[in-house]
N, C-alpha and C positions, 0 to 999 in steps of 0.2 A: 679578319677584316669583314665586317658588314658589305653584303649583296646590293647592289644598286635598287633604291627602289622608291615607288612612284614619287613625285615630288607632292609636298603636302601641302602646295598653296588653295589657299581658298578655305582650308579644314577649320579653321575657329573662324571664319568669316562671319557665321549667322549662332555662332554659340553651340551645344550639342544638344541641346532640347531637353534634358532633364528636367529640370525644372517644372517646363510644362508639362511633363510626363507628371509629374506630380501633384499639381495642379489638376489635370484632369483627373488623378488617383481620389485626391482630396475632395473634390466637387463629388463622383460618384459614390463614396464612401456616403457625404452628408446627404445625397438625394438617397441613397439606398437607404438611408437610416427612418428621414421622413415617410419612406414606403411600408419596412418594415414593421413601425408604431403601430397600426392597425390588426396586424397579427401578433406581434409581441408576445409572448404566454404570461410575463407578469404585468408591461405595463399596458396593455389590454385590459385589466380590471381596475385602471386608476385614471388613463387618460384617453383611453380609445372605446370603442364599443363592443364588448362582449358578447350581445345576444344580438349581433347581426342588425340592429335597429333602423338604420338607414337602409340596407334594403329593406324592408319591411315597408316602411316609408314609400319607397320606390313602385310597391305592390300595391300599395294601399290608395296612390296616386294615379293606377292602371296600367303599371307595369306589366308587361304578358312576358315571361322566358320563352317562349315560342311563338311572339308578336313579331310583325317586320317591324326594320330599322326604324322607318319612319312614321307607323301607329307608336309604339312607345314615345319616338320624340315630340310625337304633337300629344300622348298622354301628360307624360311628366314637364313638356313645357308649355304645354298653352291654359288651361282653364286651373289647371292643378297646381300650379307654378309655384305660387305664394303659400298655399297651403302646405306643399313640399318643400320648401325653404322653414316653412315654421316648424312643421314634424324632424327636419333633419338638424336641423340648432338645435334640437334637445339631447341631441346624441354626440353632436359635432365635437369636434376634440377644442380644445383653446388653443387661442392662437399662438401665445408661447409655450406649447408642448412639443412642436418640433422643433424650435431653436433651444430648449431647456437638451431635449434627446440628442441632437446635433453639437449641441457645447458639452454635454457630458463625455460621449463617446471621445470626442477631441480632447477634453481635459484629463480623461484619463490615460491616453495615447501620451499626452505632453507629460503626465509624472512616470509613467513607463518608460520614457523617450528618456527622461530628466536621470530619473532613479540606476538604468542599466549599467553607465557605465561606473557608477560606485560600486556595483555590483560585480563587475566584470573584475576591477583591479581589488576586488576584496576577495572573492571566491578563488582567481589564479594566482594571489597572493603576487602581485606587480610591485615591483620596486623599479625606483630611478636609476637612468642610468648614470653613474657617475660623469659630469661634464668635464674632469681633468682628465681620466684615460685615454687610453688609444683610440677606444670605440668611440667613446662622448667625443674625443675630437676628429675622428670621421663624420660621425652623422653631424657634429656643427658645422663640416665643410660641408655636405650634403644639402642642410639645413638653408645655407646661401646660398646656394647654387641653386634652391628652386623657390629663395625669398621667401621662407617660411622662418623667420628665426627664432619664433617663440614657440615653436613646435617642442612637444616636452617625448621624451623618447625613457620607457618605461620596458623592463626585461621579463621575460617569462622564463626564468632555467628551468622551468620542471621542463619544459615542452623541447623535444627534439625537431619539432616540423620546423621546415623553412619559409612558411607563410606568414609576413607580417600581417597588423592588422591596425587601421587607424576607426578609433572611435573617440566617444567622448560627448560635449555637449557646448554650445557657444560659451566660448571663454575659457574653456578645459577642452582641446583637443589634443588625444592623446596618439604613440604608435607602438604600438604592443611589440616588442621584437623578443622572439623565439629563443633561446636558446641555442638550439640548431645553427639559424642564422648567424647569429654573433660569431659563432663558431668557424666561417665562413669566410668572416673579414676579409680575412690574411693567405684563406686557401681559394678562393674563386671570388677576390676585391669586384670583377665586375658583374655577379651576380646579385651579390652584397649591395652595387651600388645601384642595380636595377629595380631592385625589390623596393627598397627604401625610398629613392625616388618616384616610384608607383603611390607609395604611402602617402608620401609628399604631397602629390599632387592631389590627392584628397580633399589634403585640408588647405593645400593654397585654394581649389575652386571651390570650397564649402560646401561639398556632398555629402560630406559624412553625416552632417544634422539632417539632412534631404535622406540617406541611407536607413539612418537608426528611427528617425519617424516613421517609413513608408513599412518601417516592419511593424512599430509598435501598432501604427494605426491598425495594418492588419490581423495581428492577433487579437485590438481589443473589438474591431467590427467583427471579428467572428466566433469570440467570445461572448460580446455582452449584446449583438444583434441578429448576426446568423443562425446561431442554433437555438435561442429562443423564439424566433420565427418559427423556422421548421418544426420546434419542438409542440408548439401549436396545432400542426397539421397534423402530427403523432397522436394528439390528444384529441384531437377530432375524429380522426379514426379508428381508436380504440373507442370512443364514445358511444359510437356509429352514426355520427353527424357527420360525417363526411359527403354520402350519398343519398343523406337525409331530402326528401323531393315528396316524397308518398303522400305523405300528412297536410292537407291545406294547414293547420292549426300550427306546424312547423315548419313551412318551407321558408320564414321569412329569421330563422334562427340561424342557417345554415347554407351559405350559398350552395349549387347543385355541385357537384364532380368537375363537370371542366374547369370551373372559374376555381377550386381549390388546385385541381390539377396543373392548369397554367401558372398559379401564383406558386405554385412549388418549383417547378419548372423556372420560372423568374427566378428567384430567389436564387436557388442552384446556377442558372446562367449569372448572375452576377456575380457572385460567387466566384465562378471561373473568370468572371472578369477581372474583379479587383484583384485575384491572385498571380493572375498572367500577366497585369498590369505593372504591381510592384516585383515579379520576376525581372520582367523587361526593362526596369526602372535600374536596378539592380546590374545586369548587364551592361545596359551602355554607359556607365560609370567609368567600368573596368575596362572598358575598349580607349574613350578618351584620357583616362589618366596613364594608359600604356602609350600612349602617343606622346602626352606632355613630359613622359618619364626621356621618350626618345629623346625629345625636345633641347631636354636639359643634359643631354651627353649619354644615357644609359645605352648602353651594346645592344643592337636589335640581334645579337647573336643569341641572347637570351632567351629568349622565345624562342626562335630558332629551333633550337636545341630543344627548348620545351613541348615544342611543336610535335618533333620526333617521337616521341615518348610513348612506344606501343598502346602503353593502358590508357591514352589520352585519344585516340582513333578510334570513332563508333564503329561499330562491329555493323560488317555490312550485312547480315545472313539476320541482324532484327532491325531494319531502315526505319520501321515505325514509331517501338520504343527509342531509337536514339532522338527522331526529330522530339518526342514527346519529352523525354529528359533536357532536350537543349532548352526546352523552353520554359520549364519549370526551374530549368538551373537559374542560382542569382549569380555566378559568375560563369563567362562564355569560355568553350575551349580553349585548349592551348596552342592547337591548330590556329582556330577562327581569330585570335587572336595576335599569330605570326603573320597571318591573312590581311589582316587589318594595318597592320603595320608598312607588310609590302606593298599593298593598293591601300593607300584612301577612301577609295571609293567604296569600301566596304563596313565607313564609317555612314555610307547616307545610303543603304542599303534599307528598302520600302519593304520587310519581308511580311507574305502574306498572311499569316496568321494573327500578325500584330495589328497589323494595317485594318483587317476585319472587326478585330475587339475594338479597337477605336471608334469604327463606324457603329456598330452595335453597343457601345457606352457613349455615344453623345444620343441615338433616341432613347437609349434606357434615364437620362438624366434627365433629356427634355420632358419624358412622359413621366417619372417619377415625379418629379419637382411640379408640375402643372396640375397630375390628377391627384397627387397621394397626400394633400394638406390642405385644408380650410383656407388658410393663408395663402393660397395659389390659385383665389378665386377670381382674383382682379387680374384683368389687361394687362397691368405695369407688370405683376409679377410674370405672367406669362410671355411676354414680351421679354423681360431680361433672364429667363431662363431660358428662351433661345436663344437670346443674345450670348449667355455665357458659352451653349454646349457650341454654338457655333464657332464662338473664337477657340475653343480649345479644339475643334479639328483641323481647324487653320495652322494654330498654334503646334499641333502635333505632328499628325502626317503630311500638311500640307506645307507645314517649316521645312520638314525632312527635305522633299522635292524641289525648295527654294535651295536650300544648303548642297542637296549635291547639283543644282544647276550651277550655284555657284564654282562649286570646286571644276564639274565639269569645264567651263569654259573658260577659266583659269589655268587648267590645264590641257586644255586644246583636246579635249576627249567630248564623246558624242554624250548629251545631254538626253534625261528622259524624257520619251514623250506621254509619260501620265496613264497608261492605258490598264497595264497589268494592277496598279495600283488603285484607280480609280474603278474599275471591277471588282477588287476584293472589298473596298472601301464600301460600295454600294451595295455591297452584297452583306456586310455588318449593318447597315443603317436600316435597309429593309428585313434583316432578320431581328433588329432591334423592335423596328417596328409591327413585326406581327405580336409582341406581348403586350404594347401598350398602344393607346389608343382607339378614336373610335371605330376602327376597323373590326373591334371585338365587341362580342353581344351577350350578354349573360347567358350562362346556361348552354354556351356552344362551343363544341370542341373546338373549330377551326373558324378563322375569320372569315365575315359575310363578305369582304371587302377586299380582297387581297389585292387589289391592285394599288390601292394605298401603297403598300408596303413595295411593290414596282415601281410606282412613282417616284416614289422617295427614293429606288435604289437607282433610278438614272439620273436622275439630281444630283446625287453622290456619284457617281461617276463624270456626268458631263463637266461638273463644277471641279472636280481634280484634276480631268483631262486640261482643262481651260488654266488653272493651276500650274500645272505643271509648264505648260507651251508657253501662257505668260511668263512664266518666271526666267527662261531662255531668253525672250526676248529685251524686258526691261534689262535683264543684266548685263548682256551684251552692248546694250542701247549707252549702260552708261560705264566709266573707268571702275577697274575695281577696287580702289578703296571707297566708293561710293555706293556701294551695294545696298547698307540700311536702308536709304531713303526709299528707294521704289519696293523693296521687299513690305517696306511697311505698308507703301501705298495697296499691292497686289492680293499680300496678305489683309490686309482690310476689307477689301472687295472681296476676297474670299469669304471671310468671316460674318460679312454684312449677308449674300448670296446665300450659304448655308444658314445664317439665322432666320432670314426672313422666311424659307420653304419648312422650318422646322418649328417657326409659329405657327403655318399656315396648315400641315400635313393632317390638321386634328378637324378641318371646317367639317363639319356634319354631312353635307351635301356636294361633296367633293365625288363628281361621277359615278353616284348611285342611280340606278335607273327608276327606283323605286320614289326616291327625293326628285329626280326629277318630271316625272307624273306627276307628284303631287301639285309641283309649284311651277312649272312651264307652262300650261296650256289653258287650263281654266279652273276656276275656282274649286271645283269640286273634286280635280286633277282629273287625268285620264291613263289607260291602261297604256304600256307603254308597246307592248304589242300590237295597238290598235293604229298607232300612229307610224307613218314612214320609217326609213331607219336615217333619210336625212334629218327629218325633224328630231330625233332622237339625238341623234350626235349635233347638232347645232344646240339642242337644250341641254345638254350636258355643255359644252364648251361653255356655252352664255354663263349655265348657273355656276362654273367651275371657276368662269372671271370675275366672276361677281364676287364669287366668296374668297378667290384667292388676295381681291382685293386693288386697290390704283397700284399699290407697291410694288406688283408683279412686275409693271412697264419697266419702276427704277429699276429693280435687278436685274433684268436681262439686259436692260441699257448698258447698266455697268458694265456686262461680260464683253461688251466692242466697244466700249469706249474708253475704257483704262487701257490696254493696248496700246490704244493709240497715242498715249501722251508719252510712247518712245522715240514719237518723230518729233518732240520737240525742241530736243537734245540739238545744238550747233553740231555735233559730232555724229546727228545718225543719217539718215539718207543711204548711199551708197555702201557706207560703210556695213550698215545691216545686211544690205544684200550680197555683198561681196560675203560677209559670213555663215552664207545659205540661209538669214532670212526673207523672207516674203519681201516684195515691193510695196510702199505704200501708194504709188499711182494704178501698179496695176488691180489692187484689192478695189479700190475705190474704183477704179474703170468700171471692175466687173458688177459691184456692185450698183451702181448709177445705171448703167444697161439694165440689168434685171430692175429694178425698179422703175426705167422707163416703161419698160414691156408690161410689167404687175401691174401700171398706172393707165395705160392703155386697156388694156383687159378688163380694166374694173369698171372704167367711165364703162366700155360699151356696154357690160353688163347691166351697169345703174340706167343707162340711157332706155332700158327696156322697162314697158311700162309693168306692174306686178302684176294687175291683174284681179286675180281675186285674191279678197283681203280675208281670209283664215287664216288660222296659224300656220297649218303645213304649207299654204304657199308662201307667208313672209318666212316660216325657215329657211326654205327652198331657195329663197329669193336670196338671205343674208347667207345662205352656205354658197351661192354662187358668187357672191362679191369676194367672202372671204376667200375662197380658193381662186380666182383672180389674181388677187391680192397678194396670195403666198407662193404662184408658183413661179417668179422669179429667184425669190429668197431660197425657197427651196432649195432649186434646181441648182443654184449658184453656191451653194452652200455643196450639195454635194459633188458638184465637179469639181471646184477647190480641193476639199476634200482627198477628192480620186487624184487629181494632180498633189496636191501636197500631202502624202500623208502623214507626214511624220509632225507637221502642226497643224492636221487639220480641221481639226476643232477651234482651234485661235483664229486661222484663215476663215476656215464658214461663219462663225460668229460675225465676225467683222464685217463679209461681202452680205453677209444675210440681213444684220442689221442696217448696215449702206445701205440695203435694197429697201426692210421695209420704210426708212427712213425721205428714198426718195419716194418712193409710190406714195408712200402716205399723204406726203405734201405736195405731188402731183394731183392725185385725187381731188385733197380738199382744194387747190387750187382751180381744175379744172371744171371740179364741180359747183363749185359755188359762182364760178366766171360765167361757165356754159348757161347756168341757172338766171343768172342777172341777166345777161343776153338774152336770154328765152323771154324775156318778159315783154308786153306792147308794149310801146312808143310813149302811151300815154301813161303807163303804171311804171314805165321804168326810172322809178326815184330809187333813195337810198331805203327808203321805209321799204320798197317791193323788192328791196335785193337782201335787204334784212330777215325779211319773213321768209325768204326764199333758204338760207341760209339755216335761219332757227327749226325751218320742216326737213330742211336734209340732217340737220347735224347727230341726229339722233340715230341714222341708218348709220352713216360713213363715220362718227365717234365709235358706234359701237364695233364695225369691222375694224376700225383700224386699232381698237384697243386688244381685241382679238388677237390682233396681227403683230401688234409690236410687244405682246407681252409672251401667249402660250407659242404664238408663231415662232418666233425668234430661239425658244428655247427648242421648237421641236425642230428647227432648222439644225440649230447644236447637237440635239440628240442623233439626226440625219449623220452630220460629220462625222461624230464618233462611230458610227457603223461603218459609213463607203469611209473611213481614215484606214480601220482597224481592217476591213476587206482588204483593201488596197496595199496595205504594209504586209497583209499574209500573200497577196498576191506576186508582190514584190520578191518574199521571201524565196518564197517557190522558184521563181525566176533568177534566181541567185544576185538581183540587183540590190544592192545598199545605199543609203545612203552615206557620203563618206563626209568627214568631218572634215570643215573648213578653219584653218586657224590662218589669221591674218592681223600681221603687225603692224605696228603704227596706225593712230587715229587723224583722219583729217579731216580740217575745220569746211562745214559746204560753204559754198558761197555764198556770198549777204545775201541777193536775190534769192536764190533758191531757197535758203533757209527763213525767208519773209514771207514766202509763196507758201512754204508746204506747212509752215506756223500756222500764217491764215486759214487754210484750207482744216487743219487739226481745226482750230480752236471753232471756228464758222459751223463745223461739220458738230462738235459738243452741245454748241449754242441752240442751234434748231433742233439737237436730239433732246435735248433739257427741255427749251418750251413745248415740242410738241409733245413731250410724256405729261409736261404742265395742264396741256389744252386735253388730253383725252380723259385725265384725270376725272373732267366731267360730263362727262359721254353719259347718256341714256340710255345706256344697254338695261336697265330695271323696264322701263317703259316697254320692253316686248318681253320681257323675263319677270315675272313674279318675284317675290323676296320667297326664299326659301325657307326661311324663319317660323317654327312656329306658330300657329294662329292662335294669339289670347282673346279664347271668347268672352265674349260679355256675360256679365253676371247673371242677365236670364237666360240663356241658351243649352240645352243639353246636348253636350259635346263627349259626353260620353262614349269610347271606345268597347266594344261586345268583343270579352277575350276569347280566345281563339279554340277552349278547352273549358268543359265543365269546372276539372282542376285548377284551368287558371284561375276562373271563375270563383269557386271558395275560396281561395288563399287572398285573391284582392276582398272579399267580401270579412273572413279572419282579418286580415290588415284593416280593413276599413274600420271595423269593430273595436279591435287593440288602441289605435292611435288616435281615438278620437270619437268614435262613432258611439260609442257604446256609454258615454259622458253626456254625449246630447241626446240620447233614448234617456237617460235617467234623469237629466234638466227639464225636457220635456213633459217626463210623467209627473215629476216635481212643482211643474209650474202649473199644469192643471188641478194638481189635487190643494195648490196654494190657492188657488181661482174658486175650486168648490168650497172649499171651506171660508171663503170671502162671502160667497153668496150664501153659503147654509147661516152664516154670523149677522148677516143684513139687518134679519129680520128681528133680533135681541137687541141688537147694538149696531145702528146706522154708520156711525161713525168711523168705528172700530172695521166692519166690514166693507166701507168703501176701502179703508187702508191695507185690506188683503186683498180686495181686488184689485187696484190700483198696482199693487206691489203685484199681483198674477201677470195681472196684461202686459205688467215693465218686463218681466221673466221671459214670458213670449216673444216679443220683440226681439228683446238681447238673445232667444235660443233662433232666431230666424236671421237675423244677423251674421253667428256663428257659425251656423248650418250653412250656409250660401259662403261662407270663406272656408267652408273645410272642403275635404275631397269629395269627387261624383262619386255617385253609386254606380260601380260595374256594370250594369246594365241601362242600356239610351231611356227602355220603355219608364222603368222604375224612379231613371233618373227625373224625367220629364214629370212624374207624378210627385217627386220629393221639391223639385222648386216651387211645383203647383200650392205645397203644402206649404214652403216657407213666405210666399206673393200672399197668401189668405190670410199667414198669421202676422205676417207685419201691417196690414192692410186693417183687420180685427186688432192687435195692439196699436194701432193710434185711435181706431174709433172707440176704442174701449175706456183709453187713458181722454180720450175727448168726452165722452158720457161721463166718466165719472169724475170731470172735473165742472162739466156744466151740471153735474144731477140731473140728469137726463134717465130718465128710466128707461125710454120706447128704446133710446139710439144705444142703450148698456144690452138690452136684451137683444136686438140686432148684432151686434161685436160680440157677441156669448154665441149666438150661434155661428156666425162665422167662424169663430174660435174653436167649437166643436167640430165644423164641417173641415176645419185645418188637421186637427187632430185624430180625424177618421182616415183624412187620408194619408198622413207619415203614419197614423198603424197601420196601415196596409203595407205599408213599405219595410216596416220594421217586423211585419210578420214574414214578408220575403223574405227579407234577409234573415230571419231565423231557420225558415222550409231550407235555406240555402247551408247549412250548419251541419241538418242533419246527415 
């Protein structure tokens, strides 16, 4: 007789997540594919770029490998821009080269997928199993009993093993039975009947097609993508293009050492990914098809037994290889899986090494898919390449977390609070993030930027923490057969939350100190050393809202305001809190307080007059509003927190956003009141309370946009710290929290449940318009755009590289791609011009017509010159426009003399035209001194 053991409600409540395991398998496969394309060893010579041409381009535009971040970005995007969009479309791949490379890989996965199991029952030589025998009419009871009836059951006598095996292909799904086993029937019927029903349940949940693709894909991604990548990098360093740098005349064939190094690196970590991925894929197959086998009557003695079996217990004296085998295994112990069977809970088990791949394959997706295709140059795409990798963490780890809260409080057992999981989570997305994105710089071993990659990993943690603690609360909130609907809501919000920060993780100017000198202070920027370290940190925040975007406000809104739509429920109120969650008067109490206090704070500080009008003192002045402003939220955030820790990310979220939501609208309330009031007797109209209003809005928009977007999230990030103190605090102190399970739901009262509706929906309403109203705040108005400056056509914007070295190789590049076409139009168009004039004097006719045709040459070569790239150098530069202003200035008066027959005003435009063409030689004699 079978061990009493956990009860299994709630286990198929949200599905077992396959699927989207697979999903996410599938998406990373096809991003890795588009990455790949560019190294490729064969189709590198048909559809990518073989001789390195875009960087080259990239050089030739004034790119420095040892420029700061933000001289290359004002190189390659401001004056050079256009000219670097026309040099790199001659190299660029088409745009259906990565969906031809993406559908092939796939297509050939689908005839591998298709073709194996003909192959399987031809190679083991499978026969049917008779359906009038004893056996055929077992497995057809078996067959009913888990509603499979058309399941076709095929023999293997050669084989003595007892492991069946179901494969096949939609329409043909087959289950291989052993020899051994059949053998079996009659001497252990309920081992017999365990096995098969494990089978069963295969193809009753249609895994087995999800099974035999997630291998095929893998062999043919590492087949026909993997190792011709690497095999690239092989070829380059037998070449000795690897650490090819030395040569100006080649550095633009051959990226330097790191950027190969890292891209190998990549590659390998994906690698590990996809494999770990369809290991795990693999796995939880056999854990829920042992359960459905339960389900259906099978002996959990089975396992049991299995469990016991010496040679199935890792050997403790090597802990390291076994974790490392468990996780490359495609099916789980025998142990882990009698384990499974007695607790539940170890079906929504978060373990951390999976949990990390996951984080670290949604940035390798977002950053493949965004930087590695032509096709990934538009917004849309970049926008629903976050949008995908975001749902798929939702969908993966953050399903998991929905699924066992559900089981959890189903079964009156204590629910996760997100902690351990949203650490390992964040800790893949920011190790995701150190390979891609613009935190990396050519030519450098480690990121200029690494706090990017911090950012992103408390994003990833705050956003699962918050995950997790919602997902407790909505379930609780509502009966459990009703779990889909909020799950979908929660999970949305998750998915929206991590899309929008993994659009956003690539802004250029996302708190660099160097981006922000440039664009904070004044036009020419300034040294950031030279400025306070308040103004410092207030120009990073400004510029960090700026670029993060209006969107910022909606997501963090979302994290307190989906929450809340659990008190809507006629069933929650009391009943919440009797279940140990939070009150929803006291959140809001505490909340409403702190934001009186932050709204108080703020007036007084606005009430002070600024003073002097520099930049450092309006920093100064808006770093004191905003910190006003915030330290209700704060503060209220981490005390919740310290009091709740076990949701106290979902509590601070909540009182932090209450807070910034009441100060905010105290603020503008009392400022725009106090401001009207201020005004004389005689000015005080609607027009003098108006203006009064349009000169504040631009201070108190931009704090409060400050405040309700990075505020609110760094209040969250607060929680998660005094939560995660407080629970180890707690630990120490042998206090728990103990699990509340409480029967029967009862309906609130009409009033009460009218009151606290209103209070929800009222409390939405002003969070929505006032994210509407900040939306257009003038935080630009004391903040620069951080963008690029596209200079004007006459201005010499040329950047002075950093290194002689640099210096040739931009001046090589300049040569290669352009430069050295319009040296030879040039010498062309004058010697078309002299021989115009040497002709005049034979034939008037005939030599107005090659001069005519000289002077159009000019023009069209002054035109072209002034759209191609600067010359490396400001001084030279400044003498090359000089050159191309004289010759278009000389082709019109030229083509004007020799359409009026003008002789005086042809000889005039002839020398101009000479005096144009002394001085590009000079320039083109530089840049030849610069060769040798």
């Amino acid at each position: 007789m079978d061990d009493p053991a956990e009860p299994a409600a709630g286990v198929h409540a949200l599905g077992s997540g396959t699927g989207l395991r697979f999903v996410l398998l599938v998406v990373l496969v096809a991003a890795s594919t588009v990455a790949m394309m560019r190294t490729h060893i064969v189709l590198l010579h048909f559809l990518g770029d073989p001789n390195n041409d875009i960087a080259g381009c990239n050089i030739a535009a004034g790119f420095d490998p040892g420029g700061s971040f933000m001289g290359n970005l004002s190189a390659v995007g401001g004056r050079n821009s256009a000219a670097l969009n026309a040099c790199t479309e001659r190299y660029g791949m088409a745009w259906w080269a990565p969906i031809g490379a993406v559908g092939g890989v796939f297509l050939l996965a689908a005839v591998l997928c298709w073709v194996t199991p003909l192959w399987r029952i031809r190679r083991r030589g499978l026969r049917p199993v008779d359906p009038s025998s004893e056996a055929g009419q077992a497995l057809r009871t078996l067959a009913a009993r888990a509603d499979v009836p058309s399941a076709c059951f095929v023999a293997d006598w050669a084989s003595g093993s007892m492991n069946a095996v179901a494969f096949g292909r939609p329409g043909n799904m087959y289950v291989s039975l052993p020899g051994g086993l059949l053998l079996t029937r009659t001497t252990d019927p309920g081992r017999f009947a365990a096995i098969v029903l494990h089978e069963l349940a295969h193809l009753r949940y249609r895994d087995v097609g999800i099974t035999y693709a997630t291998i095929a894909l893998w062999r043919v991604f590492a087949l026909t993508m993997l190792l011709p990548s690497l095999a690239r990098y092989v070829e380059l360093f037998v070449t000795s293009r690897f650490f090819l740098t030395d040569s100006p005349n080649h550095i633009y064939l051959a990226s330097s050492g790191p950027d190969y190094a890292r891209s190998m690196a990549l590659y390998l970590f994906t690698a590990l990914l996809v494999y770990l991925s369809r290991s795990d894929i693999l796995r939880t197959r056999e854990l829920y098809a042992d359960r459905r086998a339960v389900d259906w009557g099978a002996s959990r003695s089975v396992w049991d037994e299995a469990g016991r079996d010496p040679h199935d217990v890792p050997r403790s004296r090597r802990p390291v290889i076994s974790a490392v085998a468990a996780l490359v295994a495609t099916h789980p112990s025998w142990a882990h899986r009698a384990q499974a069977l007695r607790d539940p809970q170890h079906l929504f088990r978060v373990p951390a090494l999976p949990t990390f791949l996951t984080g670290a394959t949604a940035a390798l997706i977002a950053g493949h898919l965004q930087y590695g295709s032509e096709v990934a140059t538009s917004p849309l795409v970049a926008h629903g390449t976050a949008a995908l990798a975001g749902a798929l963490l939702a969908g993966t780890t953050c399903l998991t977390l929905w699924r066992r809260a559900a089981h959890a409080v189903a079964a009156g057992r204590r629910t996760p609070s997100g902690v351990r999981a949203g650490i390992w989570l964040g800790a893949g997305v920011a190790t995701g993030t150190l390979f891609i994105g613009t935190a990396l710089e050519r030519g450098h071993w480690l990121p200029t930027a690494p706090w990017f990659a911090l950012l992103m990993g408390v994003v990833a943690a705050v956003v699962t923490c918050w995950t997790a603690q919602c997902a407790r609360l909505l379930i609780t909130a509502v009966p459990t057969r009703s779990v889909r609907p909020p799950a979908a809501v929660g999970l949305l919000a998750t998915a929206g939350v991590f899309a929008y920060w993994l659009t956003s993780w690539n802004a250029p100017s996302l708190f660099r100190p160097d981006v922000v000198a440039h664009a904070a202070l004044r036009p020419g920027g300034v040294v950031v050393g030279e400025s306070s370290l308040v103004t410092v940190i207030m120009s990073s925040l400004a510029v960090a809202t700026m670029e993060l975007g209006p969107l910022l406000v909606w997501s963090t809104t979302a994290l307190w305001l989906v929450p809340l739509t659990a008190w809507i429920g006629p069933t929650a109120g009391s009943w919440l809190v009797r279940s140990g969650l939070p009150s929803l008067w006291r959140m809001l109490a505490a909340g409403t307080a702190a934001g009186l206090l932050s709204a108080g704070l703020a007036i007084a500080t606005l009430l002070v007059p600024l003073g002097s009008r520099d930049i450092s003192s309006a920093m100064t002045y808006l770093a004191t509003v905003l910190a006003a402003l915030l330290v209700g939220p704060l503060g209220a955030a981490a005390l919740s927190a310290a009091v709740r820790p076990r949701d106290g990310v979902l509590v601070g979220v909540i009182v932090a956003g209450t807070a910034c939501l009441v100060g905010s609208v105290g603020i503008i309330l009392l400022t725009f009141g106090l401001g009207c009031l201020a005004q004389q007797p005689d000015a005080g109209t609607i027009a003098s309370c108006v203006q009064v209003v349009t000169g504040t809005w631009p201070v108190v928009g931009s704090v409060i946009l400050m405040a309700t977007g990075l505020g609110v999230f760094a209040a969250a990030a607060v929680a998660l710290v005094v939560s995660g103190i407080a629970a180890a605090v707690r630990r120490l102190l042998r206090r728990t929290d103990q699990s509340v399970v409480v029967t029967g739901r009862e309906r609130s009262p009409s009033t009460v449940l009218v009151i606290r509706r209103a209070v929800v929906v009222s409390t939405v309403v002003i969070a929505l318009g006032l994210n509407a109203l900040t939306g257009t705040s003038m935080i630009g108005a004391y903040v620069p755009s951080t963008s690029a400056t596209t200079d004007g056509p006459g201005s010499a914007s040329a950047l002075a590289p950093t290194t002689q070295q640099a210096r040739r190789a931009q001046v090589v590049a300049w040569i290669r791609y352009g430069g050295n076409d319009l040296r030879i139009r040039l010498a062309d168009s004058f010697k078309e011009l002299g021989n115009g004039l040497g002709l005049i004097r034979d034939d008037e006719v005939a030599g107005l017509l090659a001069i005519r045709s000289g002077c159009a040459a000019i023009g069209r070569w002054a035109t072209d010159a002034r759209a191609y790239f600067t010359i490396p150098d400001p001084d030279q530069q400044a003498l090359w426009e000089q050159a191309q202003s004289l010759a278009e200035q000389a082709s019109a008066a030229c083509l004007s003399a020799v359409d009026a027959r003008d002789p005086d005003g042809l000889e005039a435009a002839i020398r101009q035209v000479n005096e144009a063409g002394e001085i590009a030689g000079s320039v083109i004699r530089w840049i030849s001194a610069q060769l040798r």
